[in-house]
N, C-alpha and C positions, 0 to 999 in steps of 0.2 A: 206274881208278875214275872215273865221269864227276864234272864239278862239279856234276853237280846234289846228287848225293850229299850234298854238303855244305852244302848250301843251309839256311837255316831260316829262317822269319818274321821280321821287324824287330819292335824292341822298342821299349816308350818313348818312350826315348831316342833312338832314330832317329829315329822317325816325328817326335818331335819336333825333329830338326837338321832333319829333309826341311821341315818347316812354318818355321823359321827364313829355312833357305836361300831358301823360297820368297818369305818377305816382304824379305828382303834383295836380291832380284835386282825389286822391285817399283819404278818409279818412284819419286825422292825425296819430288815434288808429293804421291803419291796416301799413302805410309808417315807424310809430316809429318802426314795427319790423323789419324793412329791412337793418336798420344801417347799414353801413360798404358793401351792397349787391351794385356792381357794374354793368351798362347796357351797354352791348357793343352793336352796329352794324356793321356786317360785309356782304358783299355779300354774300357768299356762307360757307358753314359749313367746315372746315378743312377736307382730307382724314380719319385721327383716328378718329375724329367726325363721321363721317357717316360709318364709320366700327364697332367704338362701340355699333351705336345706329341702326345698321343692316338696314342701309337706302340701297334703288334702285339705287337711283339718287338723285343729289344732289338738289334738288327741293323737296326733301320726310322733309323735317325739315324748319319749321317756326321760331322756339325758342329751347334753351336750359339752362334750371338751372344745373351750375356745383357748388357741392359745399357738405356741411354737413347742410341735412333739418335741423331748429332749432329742432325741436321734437328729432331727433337723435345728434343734436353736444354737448351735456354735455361739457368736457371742452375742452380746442382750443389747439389744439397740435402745437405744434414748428413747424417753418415750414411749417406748411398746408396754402396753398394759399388761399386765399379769397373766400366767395361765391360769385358769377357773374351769371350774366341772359345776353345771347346773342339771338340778334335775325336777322335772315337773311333776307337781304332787295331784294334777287332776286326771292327768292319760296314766300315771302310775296308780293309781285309786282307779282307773276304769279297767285296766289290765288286769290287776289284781283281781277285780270282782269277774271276768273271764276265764281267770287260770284257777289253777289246783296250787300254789305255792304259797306260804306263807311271806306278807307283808314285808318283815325284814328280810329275809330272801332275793326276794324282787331287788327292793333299794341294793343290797349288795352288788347283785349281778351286775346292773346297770351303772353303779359307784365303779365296779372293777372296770366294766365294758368302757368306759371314759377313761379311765388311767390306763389302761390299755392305751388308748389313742392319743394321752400324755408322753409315752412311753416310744408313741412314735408305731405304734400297729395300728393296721390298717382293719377294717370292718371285716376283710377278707381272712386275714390273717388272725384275726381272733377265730372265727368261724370255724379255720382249720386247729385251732388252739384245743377249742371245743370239742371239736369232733374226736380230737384224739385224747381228751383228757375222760371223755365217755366213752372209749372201747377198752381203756385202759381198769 
């Protein structure tokens, strides 16, 4: 019987130790500003969620940082719920079965691409992050 055989999707709870391991293997300097920033996994992205963020299908969202970037939170209003990075384990299992990357991989990218936008960068501004950290 080959191992594939016995192969099945990662759950949860995986995906969510892959997103742990990944902030854990992250520089001290870059993890100390995330204090307080919690990582949820969830299958799919809530209906508001994909209406606010003008998604197709709920397969259009890998990640999302809810919250006040540090660049913009000055002081912490009463009340305001916490920053949180979610990330969806069924369009990241659909992604991954499209691309050439490994598993942990992906969840990094996307764990970083949300702390990114913790951090107060823009979609755009990663983009250029990117680009120049690949020619380099």
């Amino acid at each position: 019987m080959s191992d594939l055989a016995s192969l099945r999707a990662p759950d949860l709870a995986e995906i969510e130790a892959l997103a742990h391991d990944a902030f854990a293997a992250l520089p001290e300097a870059f993890r100390a500003r995330c204090e307080g920033v919690a990582i949820h996994v969830e299958d799919f992205p809530d209906e508001e969620t994909l209406d606010d963020m003008g998604c197709e299908t709920e397969f259009d969202l890998l990640g999302l940082f809810r919250g006040v970037g540090l660049a913009q939170s000055g002081e912490v209003e009463s009340g305001r719920m916490p920053n949180a990075i979610w990330l969806y384990r069924r369009p990241l299992l659909d992604y991954w079965a499209e691309h050439d990357e490994t598993l942990g991989d992906l969840v990094t990218h996307v764990l970083v691409h949300e702390i990114g936008h913790h951090f107060g960068l823009s979609d755009d501004d990663m983009a250029r992050i990117e680009a120049a950290a690949g020619e380099g």
